[in-house]
N, C-alpha and C positions, 0 to 999 in steps of 0.2 A: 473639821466642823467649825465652825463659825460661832462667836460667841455666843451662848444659850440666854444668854440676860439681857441682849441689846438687838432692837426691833429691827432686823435687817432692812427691810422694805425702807422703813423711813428714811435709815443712812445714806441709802442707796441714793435717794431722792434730793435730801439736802445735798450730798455730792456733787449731784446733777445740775443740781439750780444754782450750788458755786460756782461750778464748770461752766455755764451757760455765761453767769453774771462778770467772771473773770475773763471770758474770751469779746463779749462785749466791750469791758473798758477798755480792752486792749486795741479793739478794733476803733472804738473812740478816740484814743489816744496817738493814734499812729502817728497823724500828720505832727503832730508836738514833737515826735522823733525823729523828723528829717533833720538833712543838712540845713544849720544855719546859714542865713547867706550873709557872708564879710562883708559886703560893698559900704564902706566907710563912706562915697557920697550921698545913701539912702539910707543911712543907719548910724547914729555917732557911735561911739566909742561904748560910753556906758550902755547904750541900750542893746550893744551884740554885746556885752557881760553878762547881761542880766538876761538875754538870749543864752548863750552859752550854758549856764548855770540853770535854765529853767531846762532845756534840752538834757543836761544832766542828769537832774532830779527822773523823767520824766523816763529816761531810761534806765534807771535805778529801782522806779517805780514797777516799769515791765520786768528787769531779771526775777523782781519777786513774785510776781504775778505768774510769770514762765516755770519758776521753783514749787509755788503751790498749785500749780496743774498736773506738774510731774508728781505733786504728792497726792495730788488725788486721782489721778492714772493708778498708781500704787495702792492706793484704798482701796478703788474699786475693781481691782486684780485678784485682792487678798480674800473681796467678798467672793468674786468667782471661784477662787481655789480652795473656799471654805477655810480659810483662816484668818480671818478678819477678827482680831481682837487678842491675838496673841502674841507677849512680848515677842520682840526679833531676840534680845536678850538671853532671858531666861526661859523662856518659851509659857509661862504660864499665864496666865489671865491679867489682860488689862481691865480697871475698874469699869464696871457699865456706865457710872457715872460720867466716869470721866471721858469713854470712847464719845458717850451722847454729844457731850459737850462740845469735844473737838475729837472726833472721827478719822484725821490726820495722824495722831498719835500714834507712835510703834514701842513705846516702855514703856514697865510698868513703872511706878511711883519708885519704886527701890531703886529698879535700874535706871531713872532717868537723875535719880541724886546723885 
């Protein structure tokens, strides 16, 4: 059963429109994650650094993007299996508050200290 004190539907939804909004930046961001191109006659020195290091950031930016998709895969698996809101931990109830808030969450408040 699925938590009794948190609106499934709406979770579902916010989920959804993470999911939507996180595959959008990602599909924004792509071209910023190609191969920089070296060519030292079209490019000095500092500005392939300051390439290098934006390419960096930029895929840094996607692992995390890639990480909270996987957690919201997971979310919205636990709503299907009816167990959406149960520590992985202790198995007992995560706060309604708190799942509202961030939905992501797998411990309760004890288990995540």
């Amino acid at each position: 059963m699925n938590h009794p004190e948190v609106d499934i539907p709406a979770i579902r939804e916010k989920l959804l429109a993470l999911e939507t909004s996180l595959r959008e930046e990602s599909a924004d961001s792509a071209s910023s994650r190609e191969t920089v191109v070296l060519d030292q006659t079209s490019v000095g020195r500092l500005s392939r650094m300051d390439a290098l290091q934006s390419q960096a950031m930029v895929k840094a930016e996607e692992q995390r993007r890639q990480m909270t998709l996987k957690r919201i895969s997971g979310a919205l698996q636990r709503i299907d299996q009816k167990n959406f809101g149960e520590c992985i931990e202790c198995g007992e109830w995560i706060g309604a508050k708190r799942l509202t808030w961030d939905p992501l969450v797998l411990k309760c408040i004890e288990c995540a200290e």
